[in-house]
C-alpha positions in Angstrom: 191.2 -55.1 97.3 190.1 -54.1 100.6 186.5 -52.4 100.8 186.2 -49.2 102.3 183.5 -49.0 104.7 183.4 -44.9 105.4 185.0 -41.8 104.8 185.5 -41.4 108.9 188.9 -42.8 110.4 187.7 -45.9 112.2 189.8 -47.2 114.2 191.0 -51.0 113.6 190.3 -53.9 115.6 192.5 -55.7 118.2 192.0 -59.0 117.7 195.5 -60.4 119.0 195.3 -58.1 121.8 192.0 -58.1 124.0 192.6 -56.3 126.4 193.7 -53.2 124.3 190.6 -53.6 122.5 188.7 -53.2 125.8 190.6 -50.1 126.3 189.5 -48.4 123.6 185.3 -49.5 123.6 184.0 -45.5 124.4 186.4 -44.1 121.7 184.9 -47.0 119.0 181.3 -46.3 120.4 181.7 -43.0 119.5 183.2 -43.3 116.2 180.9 -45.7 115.1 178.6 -43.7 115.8 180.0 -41.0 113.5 180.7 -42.7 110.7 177.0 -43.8 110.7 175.7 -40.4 111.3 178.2 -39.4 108.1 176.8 -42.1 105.9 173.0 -40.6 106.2 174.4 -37.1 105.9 175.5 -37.5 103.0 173.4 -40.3 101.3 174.8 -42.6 98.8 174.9 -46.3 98.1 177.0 -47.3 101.0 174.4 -49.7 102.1 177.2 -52.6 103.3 178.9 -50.1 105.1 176.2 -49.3 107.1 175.1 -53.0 107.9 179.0 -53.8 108.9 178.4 -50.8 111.3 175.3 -51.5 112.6 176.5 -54.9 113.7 179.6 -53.3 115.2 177.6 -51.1 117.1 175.4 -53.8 118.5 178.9 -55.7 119.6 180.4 -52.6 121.2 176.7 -51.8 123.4 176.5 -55.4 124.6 180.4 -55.0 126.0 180.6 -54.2 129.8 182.6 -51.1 129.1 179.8 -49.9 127.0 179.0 -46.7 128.8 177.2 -44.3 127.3 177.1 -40.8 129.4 175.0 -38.7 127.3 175.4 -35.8 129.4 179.1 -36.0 128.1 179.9 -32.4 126.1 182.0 -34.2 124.1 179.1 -36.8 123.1 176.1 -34.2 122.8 176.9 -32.7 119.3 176.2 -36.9 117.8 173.2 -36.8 119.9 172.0 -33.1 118.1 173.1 -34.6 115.0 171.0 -37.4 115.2 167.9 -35.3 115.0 168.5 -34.7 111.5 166.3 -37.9 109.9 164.4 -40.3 111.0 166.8 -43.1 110.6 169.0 -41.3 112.6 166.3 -40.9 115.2 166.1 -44.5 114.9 169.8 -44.9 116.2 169.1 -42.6 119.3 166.1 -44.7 120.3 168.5 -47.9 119.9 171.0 -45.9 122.2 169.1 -44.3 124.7 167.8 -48.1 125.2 171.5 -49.8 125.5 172.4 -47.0 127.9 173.5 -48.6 131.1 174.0 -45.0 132.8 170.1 -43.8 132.7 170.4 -41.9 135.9 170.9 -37.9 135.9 174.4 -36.5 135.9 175.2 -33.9 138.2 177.9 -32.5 135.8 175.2 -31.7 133.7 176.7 -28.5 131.4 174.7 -25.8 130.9 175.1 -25.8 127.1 173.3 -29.7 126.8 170.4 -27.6 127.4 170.0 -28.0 123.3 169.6 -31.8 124.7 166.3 -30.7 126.2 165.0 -28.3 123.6 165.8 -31.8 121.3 164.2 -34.3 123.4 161.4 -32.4 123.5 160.4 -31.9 120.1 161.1 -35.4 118.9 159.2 -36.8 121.8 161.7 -38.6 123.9 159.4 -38.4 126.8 162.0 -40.8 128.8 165.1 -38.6 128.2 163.3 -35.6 129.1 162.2 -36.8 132.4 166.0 -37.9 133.3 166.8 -34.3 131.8 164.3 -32.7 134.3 165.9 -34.4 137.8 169.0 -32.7 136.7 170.6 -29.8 138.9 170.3 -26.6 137.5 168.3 -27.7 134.5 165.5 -24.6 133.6 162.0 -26.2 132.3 161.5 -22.9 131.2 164.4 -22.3 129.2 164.6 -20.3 126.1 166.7 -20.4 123.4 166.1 -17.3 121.2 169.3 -18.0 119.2 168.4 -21.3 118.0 164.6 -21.1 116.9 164.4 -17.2 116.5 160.8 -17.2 118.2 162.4 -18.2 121.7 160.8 -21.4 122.1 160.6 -23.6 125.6 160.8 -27.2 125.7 157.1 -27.0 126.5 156.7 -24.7 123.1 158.6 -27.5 121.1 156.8 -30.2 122.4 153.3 -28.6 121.6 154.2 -27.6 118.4 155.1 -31.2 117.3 152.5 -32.5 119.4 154.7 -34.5 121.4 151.9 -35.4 124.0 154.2 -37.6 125.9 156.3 -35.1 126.3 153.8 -32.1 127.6 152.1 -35.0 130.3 156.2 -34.6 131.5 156.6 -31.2 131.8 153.3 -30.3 132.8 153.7 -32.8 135.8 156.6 -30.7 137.0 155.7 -27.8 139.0 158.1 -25.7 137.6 156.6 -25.4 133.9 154.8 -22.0 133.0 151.9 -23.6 131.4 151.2 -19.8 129.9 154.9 -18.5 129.5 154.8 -16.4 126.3 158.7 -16.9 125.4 158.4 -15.0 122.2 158.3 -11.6 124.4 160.0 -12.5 127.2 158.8 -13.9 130.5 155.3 -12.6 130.0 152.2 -14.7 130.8 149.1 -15.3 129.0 147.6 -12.4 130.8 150.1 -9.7 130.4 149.1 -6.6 128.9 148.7 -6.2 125.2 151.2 -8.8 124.3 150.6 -11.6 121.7 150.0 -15.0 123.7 152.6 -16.8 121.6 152.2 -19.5 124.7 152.8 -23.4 124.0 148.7 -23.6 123.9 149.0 -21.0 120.9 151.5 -22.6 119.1 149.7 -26.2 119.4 146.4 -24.5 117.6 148.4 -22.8 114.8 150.1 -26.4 114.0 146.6 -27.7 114.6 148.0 -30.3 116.6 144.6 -31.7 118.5 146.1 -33.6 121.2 148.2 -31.1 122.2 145.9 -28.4 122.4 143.2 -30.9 124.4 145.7 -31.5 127.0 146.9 -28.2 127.9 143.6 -27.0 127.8 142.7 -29.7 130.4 145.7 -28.4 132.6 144.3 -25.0 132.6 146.6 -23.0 129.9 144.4 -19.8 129.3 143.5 -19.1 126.0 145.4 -17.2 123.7 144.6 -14.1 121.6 144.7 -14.9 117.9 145.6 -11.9 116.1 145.2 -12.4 112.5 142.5 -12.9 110.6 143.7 -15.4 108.1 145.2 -17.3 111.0 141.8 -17.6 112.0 140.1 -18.3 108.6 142.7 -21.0 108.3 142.3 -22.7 111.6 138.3 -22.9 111.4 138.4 -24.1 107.7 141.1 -26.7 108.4 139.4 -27.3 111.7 136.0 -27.8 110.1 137.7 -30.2 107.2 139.6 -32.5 110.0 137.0 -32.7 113.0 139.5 -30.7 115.1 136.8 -29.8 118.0 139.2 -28.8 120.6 140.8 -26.2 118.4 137.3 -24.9 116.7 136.7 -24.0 120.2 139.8 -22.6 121.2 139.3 -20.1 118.2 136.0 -19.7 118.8 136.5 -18.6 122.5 139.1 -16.6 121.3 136.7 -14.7 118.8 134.4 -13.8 121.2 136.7 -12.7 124.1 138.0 -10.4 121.4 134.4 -9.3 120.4 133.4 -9.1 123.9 136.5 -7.0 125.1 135.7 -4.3 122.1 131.9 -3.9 123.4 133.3 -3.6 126.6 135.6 -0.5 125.4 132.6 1.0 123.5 134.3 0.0 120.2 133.9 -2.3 116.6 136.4 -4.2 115.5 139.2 -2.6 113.0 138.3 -3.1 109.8 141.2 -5.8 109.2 139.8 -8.2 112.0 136.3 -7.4 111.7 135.4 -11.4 110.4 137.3 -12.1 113.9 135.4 -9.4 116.4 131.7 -9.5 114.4 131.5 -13.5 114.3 130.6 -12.9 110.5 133.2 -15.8 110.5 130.3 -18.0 109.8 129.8 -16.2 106.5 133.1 -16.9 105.1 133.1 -19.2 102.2 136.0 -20.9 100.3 136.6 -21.2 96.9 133.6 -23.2 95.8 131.5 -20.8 98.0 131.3 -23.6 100.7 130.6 -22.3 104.5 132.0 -23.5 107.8 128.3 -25.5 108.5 128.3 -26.6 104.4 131.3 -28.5 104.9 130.7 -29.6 108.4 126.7 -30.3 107.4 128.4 -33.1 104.7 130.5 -34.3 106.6 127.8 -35.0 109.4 129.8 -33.5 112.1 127.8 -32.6 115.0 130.1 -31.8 117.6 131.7 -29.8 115.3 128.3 -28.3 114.2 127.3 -27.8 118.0 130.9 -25.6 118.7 130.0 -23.4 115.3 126.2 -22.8 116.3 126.7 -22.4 120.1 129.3 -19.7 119.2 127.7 -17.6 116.5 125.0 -14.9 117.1 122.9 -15.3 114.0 123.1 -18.5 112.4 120.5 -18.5 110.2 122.2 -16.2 107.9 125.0 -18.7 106.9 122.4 -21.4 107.0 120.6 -19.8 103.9 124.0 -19.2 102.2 124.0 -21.3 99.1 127.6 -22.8 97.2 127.7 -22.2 93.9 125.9 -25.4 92.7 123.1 -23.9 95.0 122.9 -25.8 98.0 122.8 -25.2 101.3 124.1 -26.8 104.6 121.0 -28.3 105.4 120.5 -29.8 101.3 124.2 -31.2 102.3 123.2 -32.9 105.7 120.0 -34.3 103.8 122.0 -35.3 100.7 124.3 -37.6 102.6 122.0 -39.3 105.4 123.0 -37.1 108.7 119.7 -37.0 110.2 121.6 -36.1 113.4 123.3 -33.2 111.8 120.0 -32.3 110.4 118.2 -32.3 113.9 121.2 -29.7 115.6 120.7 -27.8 111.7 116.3 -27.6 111.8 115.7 -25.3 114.8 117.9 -22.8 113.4 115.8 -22.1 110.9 113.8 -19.0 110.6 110.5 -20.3 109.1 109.2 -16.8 108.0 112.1 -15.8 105.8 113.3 -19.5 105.1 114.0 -20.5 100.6 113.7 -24.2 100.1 116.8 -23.4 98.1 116.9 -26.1 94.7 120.7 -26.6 93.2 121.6 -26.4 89.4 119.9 -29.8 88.5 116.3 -28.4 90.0 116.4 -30.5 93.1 115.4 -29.0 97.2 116.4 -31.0 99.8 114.1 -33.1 100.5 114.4 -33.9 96.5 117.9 -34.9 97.3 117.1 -37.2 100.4 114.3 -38.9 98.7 116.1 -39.9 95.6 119.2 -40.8 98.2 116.7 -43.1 100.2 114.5 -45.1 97.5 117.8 -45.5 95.4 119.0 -49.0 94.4 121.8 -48.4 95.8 123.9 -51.0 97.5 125.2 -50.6 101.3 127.7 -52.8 103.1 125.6 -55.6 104.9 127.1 -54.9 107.9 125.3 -51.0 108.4 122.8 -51.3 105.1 119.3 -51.2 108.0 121.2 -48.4 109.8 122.2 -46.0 106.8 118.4 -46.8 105.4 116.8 -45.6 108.9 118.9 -42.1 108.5 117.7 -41.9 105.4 114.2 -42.2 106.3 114.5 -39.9 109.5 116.1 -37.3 107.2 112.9 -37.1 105.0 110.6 -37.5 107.9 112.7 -34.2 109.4 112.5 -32.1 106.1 108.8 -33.1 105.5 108.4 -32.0 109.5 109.1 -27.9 108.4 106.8 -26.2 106.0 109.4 -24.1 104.5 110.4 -27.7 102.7 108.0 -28.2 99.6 107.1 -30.9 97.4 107.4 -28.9 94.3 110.6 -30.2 93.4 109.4 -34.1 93.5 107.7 -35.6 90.3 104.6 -37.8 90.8 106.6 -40.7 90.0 109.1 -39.7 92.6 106.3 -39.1 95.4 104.3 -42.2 94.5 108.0 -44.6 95.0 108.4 -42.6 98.0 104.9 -43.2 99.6 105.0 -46.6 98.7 108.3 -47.3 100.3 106.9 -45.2 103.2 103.9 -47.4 103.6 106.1 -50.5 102.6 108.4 -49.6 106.1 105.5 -48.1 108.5 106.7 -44.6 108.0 103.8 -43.3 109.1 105.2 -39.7 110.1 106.1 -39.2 106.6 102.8 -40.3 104.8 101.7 -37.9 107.4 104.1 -35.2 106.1 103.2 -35.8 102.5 99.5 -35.7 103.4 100.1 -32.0 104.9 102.2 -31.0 102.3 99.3 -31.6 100.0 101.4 -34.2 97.9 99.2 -35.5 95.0 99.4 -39.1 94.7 97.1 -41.7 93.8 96.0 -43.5 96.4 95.5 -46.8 94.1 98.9 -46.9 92.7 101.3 -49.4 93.3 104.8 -50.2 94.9 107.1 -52.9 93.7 109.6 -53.9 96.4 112.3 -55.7 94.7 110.2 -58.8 95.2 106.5 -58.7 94.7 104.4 -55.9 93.6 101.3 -54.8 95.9 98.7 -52.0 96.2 99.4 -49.6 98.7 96.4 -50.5 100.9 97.7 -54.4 100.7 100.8 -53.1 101.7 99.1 -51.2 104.7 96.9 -54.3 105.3 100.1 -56.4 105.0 102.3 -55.3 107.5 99.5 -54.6 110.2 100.1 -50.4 109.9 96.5 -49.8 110.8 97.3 -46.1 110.9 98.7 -46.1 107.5 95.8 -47.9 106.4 93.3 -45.4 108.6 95.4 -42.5 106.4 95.5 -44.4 102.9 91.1 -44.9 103.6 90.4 -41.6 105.1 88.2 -39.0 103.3 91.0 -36.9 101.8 94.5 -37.7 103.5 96.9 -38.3 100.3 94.7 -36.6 97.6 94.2 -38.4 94.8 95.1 -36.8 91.0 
């Protein structure tokens, strides 16, 4: 019994006639195309089917007659259809590359418009420049009854962070880098208006590249109106090192802020986090802050954008999480000395709480234990991670609201001998102001041999360790 191979009449072939079968080569194309686009519609085991199709399409594009207008009304709904899945997308790549008749049409209809608005968001950056030398076409178009929000191509391509796509448009000088379509042909400056522009919708999808290039092309920045739009954005930006949009936001904050001083007012009570920067206060679920998370995650540019755009820092600095620890016990806990040094001079010394967590331990508790560990680190980075880790206590020991309280003597006595093992002599130096009791006699064992902590000094040629280890009363003994 014959196989079917798809629901859609296909026509058959002419093999004892060829030159009716050239005659007919657009009319195949086209259905092939169909039954294809049918068989992913509506799913199915109907893998042989396909194949056999495949192949025939790859016959029919290699034939001479093969001309593909895709500026044909007739042929537009396949191409709309074909944005439905990614296989399907797969098939318009493999057509737009067989098609012998690239160049613009000037019988271009008005309705293919759709063409645009789907070359755009799927990031056809080729099709869309073809699209653009077209008489008549609009850049700016928007098409209200398809998306609801009147979206432009430029809109659609930021949203999906077609970056391709917005280097194409934004090259012609007929795009409205700040047209707000969702009210009309207003601008980014207009009135009271929402600035529902293409920058505004990259930021709410959090697309990064996106939002970095239009802000390089000089889009303005939009007003952001909602708070939890904002709460999201920061969080989500904080989480995913999105420094572009953290600093969209931000600027967006405090042209809000700025604007209410300027008309004598606060903020309403609904936006207040948004107009009062207390932004930096908000916490998640586990009570985390903006410069908790971005402290661990030893993100300074990101910390750099949150510092440089708050007002008081210092008060989400001391903010513990529920386990009781702070930004700056996070940035110690996991090495960041860099983090640690844009964290430090924050710091208000004269109302500062070396905060401890729910096992007892400060910072500086945390970094020690982290740093004279036995843990192992990939060979390739092991000298580098072990330098952070000894900067980071060298930085805590550096500020006198960090105490030794938290260490145990066996804890201080592995750390100075480590210290004076390495040269450290900034944190002996620390540990001696800090009025750490240690004695002076004890030993360190190094994995290998096991020394005094003057033959250590003596060892390794520190003569200022050795000058602090021999001194009167540097590291006091018990």
């Amino acid at each position: 019994m014959e196989e079917h191979t798809t629901k859609v009449p296909y026509p058959a072939r002419s093999d004892t006639d060829p030159a009716a079968a050239d005659t007919d080569i657009p009319f195949r194309l086209k259905t092939v195309i169909s039954a294809l686009l049918t068989i992913w519609r509506e799913g199915g085991p109907n893998r042989t089917s396909e194949t056999q199709m495949r192949k025939e399409l790859e016959t029919l594009l290699s034939h001479p007659d093969a001309v593909l207008d895709f500026f044909d009304p007739d042929f537009e709904p396949l191409i709309l259809l074909s944005a439905q899945g990614k296989e399907n997308d797969t098939l318009f790549n493999l057509l737009i590359a067989h098609d012998p008749n690239a160049g613009p049409n000037p019988d271009f209809p008005a309705p293919s418009n759709e063409v645009l608005f789907w070359a755009s968001t799927h990031g056809h950056a080729g099709l869309v420049m073809r699209l653009l030398e077209v008489d008549g076409i609009d850049p700016n178009v928007m098409d209200d009854d398809q998306y609801g929000d009147g979206e432009t191509p430029l809109t659609c391509a930021a949203n999906n962070d077609a970056v391709d796509v917005l280097r194409v448009l934004l090259d012609d000088e007929r795009v409205d880098i700040n047209l707000c379509p969702s009210w009309g042909r207003g601008t980014a400056e207009d009135g009271n208006r929402p600035t529902h522009t293409a920058l505004w919708w990259a930021v709410s999808a959090g697309k990064e590249r996106a939002a970095r290039l239009l802000v390089e092309r000089g889009a303005a920045i939009p007003r952001l109106e909602s708070e939890g739009m904002v709460r999201r954005l920061l969080f989500e930006g904080v989480e995913k090192g999105l420094v572009t949009i953290l600093e969209i936001v931000l600027r967006s904050c405090r042209g809000r802020r700025e604007a209410a001083r300027a008309r004598g007012e606060r903020s309403s009570n609904s936006n207040s986090g948004i107009g009062d920067h207390n932004w930096l206060s908000w916490s998640n679920h586990h009570r985390r802050t903006l410069l908790s998370l971005a402290a661990e995650g030893g993100n300074v540019s990101v910390l750099d954008i949150l510092l440089r755009y708050s007002e008081n820092p210092w008060g989400a600095l001391n903010v513990p999480d529920l386990h009781g620890r702070t930004a700056i016990w996070y940035a110690a806990s996991g090495g960041h000395d860099e983090a640690l040094q844009v964290l430090l001079p924050h710091v208000d010394n004269t109302r500062a709480i070396d905060f401890r967590d729910k096992e007892g331990k400060g910072a500086l508790a945390e970094a020690v234990e982290q740093w004279t560990s036995r843990r192992e680190y990939p060979a390739t980075h092991r000298s580098m991670a072990l330098a952070c880790r000894a900067n980071v206590v060298r930085l805590l020991l550096g500020h006198y609201f960090v105490t030794t309280e938290s260490l145990g003597g066996e804890q201080i006595e592995i750390l100075l001998g480590r210290s004076v093992r390495g040269g450290y002599v900034e944190i002996v130096e620390g540990l001696a102001k800090k009025d750490a009791r240690v004695n002076r006699g004890s030993t360190y064992f190094d994995g290998c041999n096991q020394k005094t902590l003057v033959s250590w000094a003596e060892e390794g040629r520190h003569q200022e360790l050795l000058d602090l280890l021999l001194a009167e009363s540097p590291v006091q003994t018990k």
